[in-house]
Backbone and ligand atoms as CSV (ligand in chain L), in Angstrom:
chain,resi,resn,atom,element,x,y,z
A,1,UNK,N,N,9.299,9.564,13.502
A,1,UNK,CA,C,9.097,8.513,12.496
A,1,UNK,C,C,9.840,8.886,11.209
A,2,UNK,N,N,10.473,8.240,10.743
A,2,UNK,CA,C,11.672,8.150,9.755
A,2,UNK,C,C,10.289,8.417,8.374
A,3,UNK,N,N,10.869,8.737,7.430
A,3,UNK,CA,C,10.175,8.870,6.111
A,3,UNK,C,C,9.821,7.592,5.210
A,4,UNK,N,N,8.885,7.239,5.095
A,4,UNK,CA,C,8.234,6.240,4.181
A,4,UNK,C,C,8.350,6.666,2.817
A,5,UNK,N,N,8.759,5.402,2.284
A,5,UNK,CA,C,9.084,5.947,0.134
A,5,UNK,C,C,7.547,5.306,-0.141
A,6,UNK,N,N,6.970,5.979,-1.086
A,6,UNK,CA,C,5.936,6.009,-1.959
A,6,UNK,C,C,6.762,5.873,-3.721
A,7,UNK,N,N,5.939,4.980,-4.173
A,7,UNK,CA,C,6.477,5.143,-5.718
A,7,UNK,C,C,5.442,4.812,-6.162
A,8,UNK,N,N,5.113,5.309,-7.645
A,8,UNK,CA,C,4.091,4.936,-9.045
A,8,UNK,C,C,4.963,4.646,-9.871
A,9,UNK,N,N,5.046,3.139,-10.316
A,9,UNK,CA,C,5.765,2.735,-11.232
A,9,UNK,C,C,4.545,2.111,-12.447
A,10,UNK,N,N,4.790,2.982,-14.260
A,10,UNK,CA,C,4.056,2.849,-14.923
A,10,UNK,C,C,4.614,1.567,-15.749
A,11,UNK,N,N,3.750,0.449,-16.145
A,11,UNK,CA,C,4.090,-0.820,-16.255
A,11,UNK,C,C,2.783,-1.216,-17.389
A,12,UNK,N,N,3.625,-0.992,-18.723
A,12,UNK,CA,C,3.185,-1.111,-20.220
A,12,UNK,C,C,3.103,-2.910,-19.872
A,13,UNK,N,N,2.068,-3.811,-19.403
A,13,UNK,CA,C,2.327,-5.005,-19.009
A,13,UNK,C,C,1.093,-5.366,-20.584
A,14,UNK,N,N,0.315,-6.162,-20.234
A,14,UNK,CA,C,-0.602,-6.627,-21.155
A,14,UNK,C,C,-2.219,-5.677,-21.849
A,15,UNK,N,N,-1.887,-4.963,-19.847
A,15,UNK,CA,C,-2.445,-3.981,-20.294
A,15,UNK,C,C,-1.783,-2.585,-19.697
A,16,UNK,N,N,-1.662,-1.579,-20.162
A,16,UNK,CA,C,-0.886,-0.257,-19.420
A,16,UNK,C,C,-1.650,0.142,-17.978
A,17,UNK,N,N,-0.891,-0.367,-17.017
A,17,UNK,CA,C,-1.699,0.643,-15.868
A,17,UNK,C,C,-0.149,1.306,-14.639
A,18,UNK,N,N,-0.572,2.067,-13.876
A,18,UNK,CA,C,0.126,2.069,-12.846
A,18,UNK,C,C,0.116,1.610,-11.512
A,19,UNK,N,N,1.066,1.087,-10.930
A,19,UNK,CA,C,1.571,0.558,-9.746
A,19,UNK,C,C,1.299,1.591,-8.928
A,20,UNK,N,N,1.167,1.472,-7.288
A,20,UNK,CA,C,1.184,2.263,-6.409
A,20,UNK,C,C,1.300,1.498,-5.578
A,21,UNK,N,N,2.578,1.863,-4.992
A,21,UNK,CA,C,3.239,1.177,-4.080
A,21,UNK,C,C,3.401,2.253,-2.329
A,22,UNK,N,N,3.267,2.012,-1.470
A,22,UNK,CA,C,3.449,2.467,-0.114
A,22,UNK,C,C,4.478,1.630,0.602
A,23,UNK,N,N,5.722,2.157,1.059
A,23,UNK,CA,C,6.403,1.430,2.140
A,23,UNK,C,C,5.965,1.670,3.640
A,24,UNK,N,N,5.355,0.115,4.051
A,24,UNK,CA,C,4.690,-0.247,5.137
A,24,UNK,C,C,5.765,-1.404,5.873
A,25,UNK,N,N,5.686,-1.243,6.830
A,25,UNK,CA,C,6.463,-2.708,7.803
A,25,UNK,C,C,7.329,-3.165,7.136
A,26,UNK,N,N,8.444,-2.363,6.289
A,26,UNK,CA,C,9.715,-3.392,5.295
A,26,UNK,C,C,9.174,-3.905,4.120
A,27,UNK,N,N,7.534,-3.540,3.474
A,27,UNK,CA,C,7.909,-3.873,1.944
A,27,UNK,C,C,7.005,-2.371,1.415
A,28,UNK,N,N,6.844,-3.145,0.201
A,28,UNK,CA,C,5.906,-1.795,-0.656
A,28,UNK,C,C,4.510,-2.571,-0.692
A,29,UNK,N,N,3.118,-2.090,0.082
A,29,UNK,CA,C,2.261,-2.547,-0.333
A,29,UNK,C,C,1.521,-1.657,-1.258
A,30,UNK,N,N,0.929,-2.757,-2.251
A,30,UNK,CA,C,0.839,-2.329,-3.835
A,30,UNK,C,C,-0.615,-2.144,-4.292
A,31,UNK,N,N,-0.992,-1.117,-4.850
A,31,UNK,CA,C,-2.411,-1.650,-5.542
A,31,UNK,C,C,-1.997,-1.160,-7.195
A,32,UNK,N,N,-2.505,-2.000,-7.904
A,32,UNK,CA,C,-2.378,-1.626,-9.468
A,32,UNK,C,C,-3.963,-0.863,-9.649
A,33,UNK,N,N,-3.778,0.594,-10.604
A,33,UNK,CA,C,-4.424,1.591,-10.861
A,33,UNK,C,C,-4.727,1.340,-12.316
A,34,UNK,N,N,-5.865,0.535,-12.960
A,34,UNK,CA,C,-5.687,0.620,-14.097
A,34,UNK,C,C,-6.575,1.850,-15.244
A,35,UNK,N,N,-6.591,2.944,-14.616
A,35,UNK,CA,C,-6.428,4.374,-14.957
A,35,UNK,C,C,-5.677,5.179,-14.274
A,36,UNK,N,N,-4.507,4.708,-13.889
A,36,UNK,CA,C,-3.497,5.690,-13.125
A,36,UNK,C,C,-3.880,6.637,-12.463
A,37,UNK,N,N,-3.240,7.284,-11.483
A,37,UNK,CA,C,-3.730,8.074,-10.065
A,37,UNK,C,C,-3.992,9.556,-10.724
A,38,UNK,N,N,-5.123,10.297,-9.994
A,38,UNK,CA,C,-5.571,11.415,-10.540
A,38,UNK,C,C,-5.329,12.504,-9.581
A,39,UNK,N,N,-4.955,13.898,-9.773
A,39,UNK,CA,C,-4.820,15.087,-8.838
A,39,UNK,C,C,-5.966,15.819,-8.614
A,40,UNK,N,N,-7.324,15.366,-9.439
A,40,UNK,CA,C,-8.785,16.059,-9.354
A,40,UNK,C,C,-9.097,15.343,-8.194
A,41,UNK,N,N,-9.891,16.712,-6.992
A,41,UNK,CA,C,-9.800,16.235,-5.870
A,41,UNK,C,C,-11.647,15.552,-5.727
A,42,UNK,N,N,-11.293,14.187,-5.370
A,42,UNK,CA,C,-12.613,13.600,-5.228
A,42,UNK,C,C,-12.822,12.487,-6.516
A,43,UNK,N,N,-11.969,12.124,-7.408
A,43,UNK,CA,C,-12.098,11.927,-8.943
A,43,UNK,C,C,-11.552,9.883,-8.234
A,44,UNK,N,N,-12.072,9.256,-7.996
A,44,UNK,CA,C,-12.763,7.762,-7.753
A,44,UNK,C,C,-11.550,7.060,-8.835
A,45,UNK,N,N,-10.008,6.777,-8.377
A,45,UNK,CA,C,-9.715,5.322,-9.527
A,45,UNK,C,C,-9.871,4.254,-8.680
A,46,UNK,N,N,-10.188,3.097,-9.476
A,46,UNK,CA,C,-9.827,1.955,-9.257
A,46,UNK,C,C,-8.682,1.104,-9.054
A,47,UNK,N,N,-8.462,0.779,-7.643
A,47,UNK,CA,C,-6.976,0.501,-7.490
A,47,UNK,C,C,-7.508,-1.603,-6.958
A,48,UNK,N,N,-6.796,-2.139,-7.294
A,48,UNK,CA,C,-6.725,-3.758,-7.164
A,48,UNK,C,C,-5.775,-3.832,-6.030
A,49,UNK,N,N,-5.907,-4.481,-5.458
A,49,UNK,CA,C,-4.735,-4.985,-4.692
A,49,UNK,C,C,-3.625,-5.861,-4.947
A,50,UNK,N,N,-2.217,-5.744,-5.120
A,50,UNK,CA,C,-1.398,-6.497,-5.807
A,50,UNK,C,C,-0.560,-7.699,-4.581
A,51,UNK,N,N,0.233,-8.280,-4.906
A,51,UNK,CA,C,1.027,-8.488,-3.851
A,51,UNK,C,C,2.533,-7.710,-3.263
A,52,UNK,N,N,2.898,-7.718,-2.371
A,52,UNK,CA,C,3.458,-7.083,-1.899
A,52,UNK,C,C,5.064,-6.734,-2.678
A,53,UNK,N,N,5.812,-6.185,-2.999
A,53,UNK,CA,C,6.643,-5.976,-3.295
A,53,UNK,C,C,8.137,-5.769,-2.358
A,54,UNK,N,N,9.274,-6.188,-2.631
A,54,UNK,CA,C,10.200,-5.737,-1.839
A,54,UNK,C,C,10.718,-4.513,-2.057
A,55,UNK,N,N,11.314,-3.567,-1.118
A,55,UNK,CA,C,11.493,-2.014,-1.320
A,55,UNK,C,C,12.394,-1.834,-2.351
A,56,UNK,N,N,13.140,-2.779,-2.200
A,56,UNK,CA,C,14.390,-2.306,-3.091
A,56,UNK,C,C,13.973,-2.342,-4.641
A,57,UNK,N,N,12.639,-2.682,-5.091
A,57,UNK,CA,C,11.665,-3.179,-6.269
A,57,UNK,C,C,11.068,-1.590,-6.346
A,58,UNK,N,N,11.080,-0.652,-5.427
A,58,UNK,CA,C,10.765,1.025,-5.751
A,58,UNK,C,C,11.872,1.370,-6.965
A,59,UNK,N,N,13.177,1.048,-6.990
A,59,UNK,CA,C,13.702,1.891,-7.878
A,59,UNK,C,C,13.559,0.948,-9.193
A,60,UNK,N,N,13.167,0.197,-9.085
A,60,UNK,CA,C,13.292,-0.552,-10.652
A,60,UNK,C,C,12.056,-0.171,-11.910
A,61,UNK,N,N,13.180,0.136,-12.960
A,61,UNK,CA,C,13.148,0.580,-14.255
A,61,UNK,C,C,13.360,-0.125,-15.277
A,62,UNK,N,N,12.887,-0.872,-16.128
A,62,UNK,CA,C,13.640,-2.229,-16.994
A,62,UNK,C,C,11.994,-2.631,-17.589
A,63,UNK,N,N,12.532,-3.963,-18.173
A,63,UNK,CA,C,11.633,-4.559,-18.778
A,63,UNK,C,C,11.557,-5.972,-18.228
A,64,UNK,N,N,10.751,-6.300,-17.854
A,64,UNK,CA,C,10.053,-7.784,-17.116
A,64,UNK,C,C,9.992,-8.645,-18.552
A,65,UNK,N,N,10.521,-9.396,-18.816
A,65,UNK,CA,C,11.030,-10.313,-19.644
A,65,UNK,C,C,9.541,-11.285,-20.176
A,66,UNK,N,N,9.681,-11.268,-21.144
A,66,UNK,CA,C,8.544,-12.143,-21.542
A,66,UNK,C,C,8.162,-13.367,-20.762
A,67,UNK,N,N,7.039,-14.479,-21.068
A,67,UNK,CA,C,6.811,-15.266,-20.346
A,67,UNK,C,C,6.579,-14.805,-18.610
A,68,UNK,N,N,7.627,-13.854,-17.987
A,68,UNK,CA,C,7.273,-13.866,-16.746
A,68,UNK,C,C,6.183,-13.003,-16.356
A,69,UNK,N,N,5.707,-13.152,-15.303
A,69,UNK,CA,C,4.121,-12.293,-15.080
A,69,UNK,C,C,4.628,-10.815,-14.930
A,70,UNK,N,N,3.510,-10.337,-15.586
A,70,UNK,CA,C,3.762,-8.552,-15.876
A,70,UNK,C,C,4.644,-8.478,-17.005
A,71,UNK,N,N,4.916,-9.135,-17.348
A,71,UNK,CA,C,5.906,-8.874,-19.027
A,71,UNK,C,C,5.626,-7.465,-19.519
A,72,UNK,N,N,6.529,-6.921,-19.506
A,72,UNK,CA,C,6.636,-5.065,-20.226
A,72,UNK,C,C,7.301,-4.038,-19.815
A,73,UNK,N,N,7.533,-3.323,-20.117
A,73,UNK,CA,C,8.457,-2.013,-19.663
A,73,UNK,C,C,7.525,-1.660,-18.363
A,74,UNK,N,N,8.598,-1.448,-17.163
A,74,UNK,CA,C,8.514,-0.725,-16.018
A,74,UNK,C,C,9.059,0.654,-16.220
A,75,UNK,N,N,8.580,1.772,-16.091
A,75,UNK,CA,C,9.501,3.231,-15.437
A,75,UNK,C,C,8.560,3.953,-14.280
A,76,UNK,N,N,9.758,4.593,-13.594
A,76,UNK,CA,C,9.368,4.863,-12.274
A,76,UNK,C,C,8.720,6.424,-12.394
A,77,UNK,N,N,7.489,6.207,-12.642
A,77,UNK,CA,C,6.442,8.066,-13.027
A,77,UNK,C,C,6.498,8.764,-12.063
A,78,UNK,N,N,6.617,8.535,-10.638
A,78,UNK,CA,C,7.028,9.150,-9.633
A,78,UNK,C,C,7.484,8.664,-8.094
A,79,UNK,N,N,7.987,9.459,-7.172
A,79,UNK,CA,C,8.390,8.908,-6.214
A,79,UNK,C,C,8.596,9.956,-4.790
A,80,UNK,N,N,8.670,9.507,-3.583
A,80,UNK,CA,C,8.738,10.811,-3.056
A,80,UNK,C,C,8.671,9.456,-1.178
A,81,UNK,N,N,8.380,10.626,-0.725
A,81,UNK,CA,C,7.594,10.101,0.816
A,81,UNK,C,C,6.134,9.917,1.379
A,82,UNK,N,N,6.242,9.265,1.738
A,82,UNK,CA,C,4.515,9.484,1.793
A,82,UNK,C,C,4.173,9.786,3.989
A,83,UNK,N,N,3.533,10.035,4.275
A,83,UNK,CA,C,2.992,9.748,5.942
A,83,UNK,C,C,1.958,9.702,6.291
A,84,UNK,N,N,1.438,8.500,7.182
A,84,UNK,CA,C,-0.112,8.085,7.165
A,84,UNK,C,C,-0.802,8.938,8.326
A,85,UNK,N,N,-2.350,9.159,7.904
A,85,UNK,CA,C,-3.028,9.850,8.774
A,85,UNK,C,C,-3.719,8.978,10.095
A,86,UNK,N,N,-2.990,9.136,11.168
A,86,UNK,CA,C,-2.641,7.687,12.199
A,86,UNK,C,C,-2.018,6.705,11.799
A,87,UNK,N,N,-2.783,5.364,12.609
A,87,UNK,CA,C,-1.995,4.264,12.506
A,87,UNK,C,C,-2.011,3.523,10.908
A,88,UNK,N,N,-0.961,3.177,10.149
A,88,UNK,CA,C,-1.002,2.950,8.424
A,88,UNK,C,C,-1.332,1.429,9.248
A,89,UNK,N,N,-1.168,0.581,9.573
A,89,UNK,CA,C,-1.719,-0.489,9.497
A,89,UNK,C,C,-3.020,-0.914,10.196
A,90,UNK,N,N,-3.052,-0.519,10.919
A,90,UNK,CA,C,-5.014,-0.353,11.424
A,90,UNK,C,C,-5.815,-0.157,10.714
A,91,UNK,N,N,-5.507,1.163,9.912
A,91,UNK,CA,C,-6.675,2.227,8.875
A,91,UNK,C,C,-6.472,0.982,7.281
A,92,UNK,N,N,-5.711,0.748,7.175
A,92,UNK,CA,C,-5.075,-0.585,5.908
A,92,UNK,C,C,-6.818,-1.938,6.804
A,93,UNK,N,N,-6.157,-1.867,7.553
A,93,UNK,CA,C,-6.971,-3.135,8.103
A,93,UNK,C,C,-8.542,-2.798,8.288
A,94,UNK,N,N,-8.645,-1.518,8.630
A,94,UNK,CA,C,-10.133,-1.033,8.926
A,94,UNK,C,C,-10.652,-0.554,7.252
A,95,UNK,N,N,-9.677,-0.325,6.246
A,95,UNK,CA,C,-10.202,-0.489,5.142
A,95,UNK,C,C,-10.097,1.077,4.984
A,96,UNK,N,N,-9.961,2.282,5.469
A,96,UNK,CA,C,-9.872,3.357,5.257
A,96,UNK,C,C,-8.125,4.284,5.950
A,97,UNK,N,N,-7.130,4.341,4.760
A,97,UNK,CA,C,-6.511,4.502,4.949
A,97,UNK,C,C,-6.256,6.787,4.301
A,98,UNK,N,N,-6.173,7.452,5.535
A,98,UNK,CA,C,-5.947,8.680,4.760
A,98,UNK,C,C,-4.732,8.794,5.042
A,99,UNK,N,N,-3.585,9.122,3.560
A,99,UNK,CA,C,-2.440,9.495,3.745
A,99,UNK,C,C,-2.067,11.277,2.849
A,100,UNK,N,N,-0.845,11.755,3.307
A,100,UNK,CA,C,0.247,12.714,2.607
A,100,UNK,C,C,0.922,12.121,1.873
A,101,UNK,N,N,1.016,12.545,0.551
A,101,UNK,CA,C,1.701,12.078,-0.490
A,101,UNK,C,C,3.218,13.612,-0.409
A,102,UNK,N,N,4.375,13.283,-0.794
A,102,UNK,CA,C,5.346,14.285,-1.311
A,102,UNK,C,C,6.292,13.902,-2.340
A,103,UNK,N,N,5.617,13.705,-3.304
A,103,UNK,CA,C,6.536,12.647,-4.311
A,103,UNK,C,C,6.970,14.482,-5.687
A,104,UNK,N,N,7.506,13.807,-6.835
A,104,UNK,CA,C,7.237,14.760,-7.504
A,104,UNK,C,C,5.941,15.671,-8.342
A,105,UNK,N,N,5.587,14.468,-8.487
A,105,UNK,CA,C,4.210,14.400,-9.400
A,105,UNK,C,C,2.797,14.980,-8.687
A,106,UNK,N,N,3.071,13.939,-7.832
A,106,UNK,CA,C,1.612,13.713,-6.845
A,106,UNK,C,C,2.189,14.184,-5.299
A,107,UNK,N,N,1.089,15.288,-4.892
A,107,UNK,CA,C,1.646,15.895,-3.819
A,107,UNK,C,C,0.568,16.048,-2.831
A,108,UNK,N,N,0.613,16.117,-1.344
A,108,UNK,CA,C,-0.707,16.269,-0.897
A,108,UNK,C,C,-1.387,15.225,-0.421
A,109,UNK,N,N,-3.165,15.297,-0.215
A,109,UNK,CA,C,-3.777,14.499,0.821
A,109,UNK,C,C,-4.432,13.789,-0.307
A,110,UNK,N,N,-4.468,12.701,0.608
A,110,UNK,CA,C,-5.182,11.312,-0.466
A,110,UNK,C,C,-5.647,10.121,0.461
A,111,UNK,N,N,-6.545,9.081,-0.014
A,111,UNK,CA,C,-7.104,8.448,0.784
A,111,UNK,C,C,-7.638,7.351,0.040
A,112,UNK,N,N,-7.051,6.137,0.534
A,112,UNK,CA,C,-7.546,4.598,0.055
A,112,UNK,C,C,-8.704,4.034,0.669
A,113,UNK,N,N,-9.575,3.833,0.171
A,113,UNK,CA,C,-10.918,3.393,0.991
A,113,UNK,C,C,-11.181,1.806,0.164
A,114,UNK,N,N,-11.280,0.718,0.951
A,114,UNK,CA,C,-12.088,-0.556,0.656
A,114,UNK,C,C,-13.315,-0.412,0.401
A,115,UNK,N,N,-13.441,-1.318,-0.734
A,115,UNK,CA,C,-15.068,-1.286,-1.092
A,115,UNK,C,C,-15.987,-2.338,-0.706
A,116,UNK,N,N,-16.759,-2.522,-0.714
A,116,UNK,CA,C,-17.540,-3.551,0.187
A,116,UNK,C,C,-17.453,-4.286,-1.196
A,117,UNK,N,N,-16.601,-5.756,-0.584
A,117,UNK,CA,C,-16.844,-6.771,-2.009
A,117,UNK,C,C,-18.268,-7.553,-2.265
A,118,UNK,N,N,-18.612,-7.808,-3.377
A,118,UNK,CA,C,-19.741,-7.979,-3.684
A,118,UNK,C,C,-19.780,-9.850,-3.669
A,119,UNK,N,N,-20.945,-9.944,-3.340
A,119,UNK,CA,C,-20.453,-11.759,-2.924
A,119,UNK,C,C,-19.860,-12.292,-4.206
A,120,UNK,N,N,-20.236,-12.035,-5.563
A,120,UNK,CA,C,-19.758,-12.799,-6.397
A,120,UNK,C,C,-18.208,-12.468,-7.419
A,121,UNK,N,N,-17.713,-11.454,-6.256
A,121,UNK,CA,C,-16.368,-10.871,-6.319
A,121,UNK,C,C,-15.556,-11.957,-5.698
A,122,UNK,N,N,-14.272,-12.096,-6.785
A,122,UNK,CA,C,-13.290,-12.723,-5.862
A,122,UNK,C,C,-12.380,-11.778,-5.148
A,123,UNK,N,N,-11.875,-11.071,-5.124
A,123,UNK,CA,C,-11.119,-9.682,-4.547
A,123,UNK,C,C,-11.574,-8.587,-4.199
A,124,UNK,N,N,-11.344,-8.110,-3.532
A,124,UNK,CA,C,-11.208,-6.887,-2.855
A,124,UNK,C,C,-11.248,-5.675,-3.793
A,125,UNK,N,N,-11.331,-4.638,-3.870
A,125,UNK,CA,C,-11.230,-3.930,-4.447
A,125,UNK,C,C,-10.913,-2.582,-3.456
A,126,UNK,N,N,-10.128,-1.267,-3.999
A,126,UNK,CA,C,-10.114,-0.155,-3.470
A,126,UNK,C,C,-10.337,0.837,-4.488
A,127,UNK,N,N,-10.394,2.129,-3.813
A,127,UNK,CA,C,-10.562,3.295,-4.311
A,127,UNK,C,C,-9.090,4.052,-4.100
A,128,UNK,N,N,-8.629,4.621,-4.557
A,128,UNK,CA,C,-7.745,6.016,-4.790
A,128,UNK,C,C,-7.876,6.729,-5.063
A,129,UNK,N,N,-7.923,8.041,-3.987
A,129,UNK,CA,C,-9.346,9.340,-4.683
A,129,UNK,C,C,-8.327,10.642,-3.646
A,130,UNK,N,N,-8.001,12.020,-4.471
A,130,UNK,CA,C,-7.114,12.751,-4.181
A,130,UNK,C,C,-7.841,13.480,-3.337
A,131,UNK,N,N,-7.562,14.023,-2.154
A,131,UNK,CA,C,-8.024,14.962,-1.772
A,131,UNK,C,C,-8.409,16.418,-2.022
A,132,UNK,N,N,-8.980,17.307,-0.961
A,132,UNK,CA,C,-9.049,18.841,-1.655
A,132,UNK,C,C,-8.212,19.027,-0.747
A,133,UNK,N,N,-7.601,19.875,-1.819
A,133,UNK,CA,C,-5.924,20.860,-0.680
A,133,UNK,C,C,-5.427,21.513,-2.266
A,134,UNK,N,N,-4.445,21.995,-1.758
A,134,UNK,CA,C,-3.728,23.211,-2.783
A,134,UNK,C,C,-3.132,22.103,-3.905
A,135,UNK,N,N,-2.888,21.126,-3.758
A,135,UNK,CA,C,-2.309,20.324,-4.408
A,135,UNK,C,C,-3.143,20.130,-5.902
A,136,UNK,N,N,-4.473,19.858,-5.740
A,136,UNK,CA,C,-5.812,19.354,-6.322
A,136,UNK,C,C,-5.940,20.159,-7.188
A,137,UNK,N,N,-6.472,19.672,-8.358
A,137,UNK,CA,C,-6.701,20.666,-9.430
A,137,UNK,C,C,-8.204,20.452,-9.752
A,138,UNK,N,N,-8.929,21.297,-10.073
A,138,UNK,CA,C,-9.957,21.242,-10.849
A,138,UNK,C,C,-10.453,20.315,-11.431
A,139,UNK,N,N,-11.718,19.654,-11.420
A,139,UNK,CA,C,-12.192,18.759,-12.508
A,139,UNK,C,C,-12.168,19.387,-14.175
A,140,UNK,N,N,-11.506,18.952,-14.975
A,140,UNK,CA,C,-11.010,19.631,-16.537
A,140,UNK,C,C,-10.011,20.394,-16.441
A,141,UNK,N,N,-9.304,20.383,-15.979
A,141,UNK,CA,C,-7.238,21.074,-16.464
A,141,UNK,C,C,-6.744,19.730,-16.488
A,142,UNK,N,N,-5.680,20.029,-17.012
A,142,UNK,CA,C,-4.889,18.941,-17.438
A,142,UNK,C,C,-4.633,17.504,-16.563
A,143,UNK,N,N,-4.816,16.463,-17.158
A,143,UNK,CA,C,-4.433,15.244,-16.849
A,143,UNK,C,C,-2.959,14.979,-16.296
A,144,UNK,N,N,-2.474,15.085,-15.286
A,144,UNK,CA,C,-0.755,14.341,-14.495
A,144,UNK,C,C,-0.307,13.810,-15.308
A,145,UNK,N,N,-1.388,12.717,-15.630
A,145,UNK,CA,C,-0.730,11.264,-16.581
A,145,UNK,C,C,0.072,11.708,-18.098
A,146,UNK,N,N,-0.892,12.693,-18.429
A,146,UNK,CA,C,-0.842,12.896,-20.157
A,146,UNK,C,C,0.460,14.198,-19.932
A,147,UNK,N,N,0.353,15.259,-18.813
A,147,UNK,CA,C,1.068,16.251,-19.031
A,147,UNK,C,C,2.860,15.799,-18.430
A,148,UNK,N,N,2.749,14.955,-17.863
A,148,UNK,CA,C,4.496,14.227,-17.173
A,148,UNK,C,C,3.793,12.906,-17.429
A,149,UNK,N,N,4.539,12.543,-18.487
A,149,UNK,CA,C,4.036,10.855,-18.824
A,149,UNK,C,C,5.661,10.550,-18.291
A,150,UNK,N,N,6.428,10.927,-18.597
A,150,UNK,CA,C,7.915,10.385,-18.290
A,150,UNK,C,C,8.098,9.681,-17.019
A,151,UNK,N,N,9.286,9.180,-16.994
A,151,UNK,CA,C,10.252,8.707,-15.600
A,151,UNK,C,C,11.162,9.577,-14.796
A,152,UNK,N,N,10.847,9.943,-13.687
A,152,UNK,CA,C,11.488,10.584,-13.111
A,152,UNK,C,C,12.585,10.558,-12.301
A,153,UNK,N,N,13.025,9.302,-13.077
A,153,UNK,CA,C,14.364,8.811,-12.999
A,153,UNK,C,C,15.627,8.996,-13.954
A,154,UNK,N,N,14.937,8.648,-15.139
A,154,UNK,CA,C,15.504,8.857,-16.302
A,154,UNK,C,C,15.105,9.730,-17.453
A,155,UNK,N,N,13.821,10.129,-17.113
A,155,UNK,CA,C,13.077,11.055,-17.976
A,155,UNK,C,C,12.915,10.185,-18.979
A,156,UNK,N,N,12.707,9.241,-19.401
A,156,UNK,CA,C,12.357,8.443,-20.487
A,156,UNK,C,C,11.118,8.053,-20.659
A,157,UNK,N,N,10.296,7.792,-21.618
A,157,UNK,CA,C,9.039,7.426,-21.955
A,157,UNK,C,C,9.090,5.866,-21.814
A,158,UNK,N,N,7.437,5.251,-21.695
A,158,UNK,CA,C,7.556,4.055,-21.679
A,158,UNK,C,C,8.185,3.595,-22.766
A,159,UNK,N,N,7.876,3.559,-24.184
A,159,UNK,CA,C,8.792,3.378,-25.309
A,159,UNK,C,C,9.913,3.170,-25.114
A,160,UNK,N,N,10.721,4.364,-24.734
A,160,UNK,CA,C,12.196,4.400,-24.905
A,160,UNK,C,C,12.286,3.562,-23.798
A,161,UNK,N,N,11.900,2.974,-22.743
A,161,UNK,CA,C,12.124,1.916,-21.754
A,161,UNK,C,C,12.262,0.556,-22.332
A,162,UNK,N,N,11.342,0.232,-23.091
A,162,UNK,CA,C,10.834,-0.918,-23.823
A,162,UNK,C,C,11.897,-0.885,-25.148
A,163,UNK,N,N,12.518,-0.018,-25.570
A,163,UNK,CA,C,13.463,-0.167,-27.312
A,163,UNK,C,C,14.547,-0.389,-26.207
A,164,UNK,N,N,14.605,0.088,-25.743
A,164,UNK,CA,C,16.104,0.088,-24.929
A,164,UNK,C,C,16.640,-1.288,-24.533
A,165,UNK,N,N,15.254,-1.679,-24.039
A,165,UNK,CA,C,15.440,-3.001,-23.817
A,165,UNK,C,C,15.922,-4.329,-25.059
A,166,UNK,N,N,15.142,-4.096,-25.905
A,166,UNK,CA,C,15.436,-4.813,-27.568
A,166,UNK,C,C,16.834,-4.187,-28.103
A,167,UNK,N,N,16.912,-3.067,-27.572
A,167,UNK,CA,C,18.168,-3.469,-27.717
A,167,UNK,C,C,19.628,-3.589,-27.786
A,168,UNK,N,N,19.067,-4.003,-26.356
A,168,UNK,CA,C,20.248,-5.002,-25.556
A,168,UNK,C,C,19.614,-6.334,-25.858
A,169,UNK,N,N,18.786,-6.919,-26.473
A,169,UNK,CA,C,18.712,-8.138,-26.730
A,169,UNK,C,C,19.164,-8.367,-28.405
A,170,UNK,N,N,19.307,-7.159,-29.039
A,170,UNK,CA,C,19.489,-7.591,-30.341
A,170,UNK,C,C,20.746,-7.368,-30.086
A,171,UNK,N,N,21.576,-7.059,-29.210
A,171,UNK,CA,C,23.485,-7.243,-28.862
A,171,UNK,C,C,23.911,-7.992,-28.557
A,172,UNK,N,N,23.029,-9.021,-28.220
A,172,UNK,CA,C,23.338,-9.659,-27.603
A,172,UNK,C,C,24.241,-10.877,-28.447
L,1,MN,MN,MN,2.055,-3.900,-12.645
């Protein structure tokens, strides 16, 4: 089995959260993290389910233009391969998906679990919760998010994603 791309793309939108994207069957399926993914093993984020993305939407870095949905600086916080523990679309469908992450950032065992929606929920909801392995750090050492906030594309901060963008519109 050929290597699957994994990306976290951090997306300063209306409100700051991160993307987490998995390449499944030819796209990226997505959940938005709006406390971004954690390396404390057992540590519960909240991931939404987004719609699906096209792959070639892993490397993008830019700014989503006002008016259109998600308006704000995109940069790509990390990226790598990922490989599912069995079948990725069964365990997706049975609601408990355990995968290997090998990106830069985020490395190691991890596992998406569905939550039982509550009747007066309109969506779905998941969990994103890191495993224990060598990867995992301690509950209290440093935060991923806060200690490599950058792009690991460009090494740029969300900021410098977002000025960059203004300006090329004030050149315009
Ligand atoms: Mn987003």
């Amino acid at each position: 089995m050929t290597d699957l791309a994994f990306v976290v793309q951090k997306h300063a939108a209306r409100r700051l959260h991160y993307d987490f994207r998995l390449e499944l069957d030819g796209v990226l399926k997505s959940w938005a993290l709006a406390r971004g993914p954690s390396l404390v093993a057992g540590e519960r984020r909240l991931a939404v389910p987004v719609e699906d993305h096209r792959l070639d939407y892993a490397g993008f870095e830019g700014v989503i233009p006002a008016g259109s949905y998600g308006a704000g600086a995109v940069l790509v916080w990390d990226r790598g391969s990922w490989k599912p523990d069995g079948d990725a679309v069964a365990s997706l469908a049975a609601g408990s998906l355990r995968f290997y992450l090998h990106g830069e950032k985020l490395t190691g065992a991890g596992r998406l679990v569905r939550m039982k929606a509550k009747r007066e929920e309109h969506r779905t909801t998941w969990l994103l919760i890191k495993g224990l392995d060598a990867a995992a750090r301690p509950r209290g050492t440093s935060d991923i998010l806060v200690e490599q906030p950058l792009s690991v594309i460009s090494t740029r901060a969300i900021e410098e994603v977002s000025a960059a963008d203004d300006g090329l519109r004030s050149r315009e």
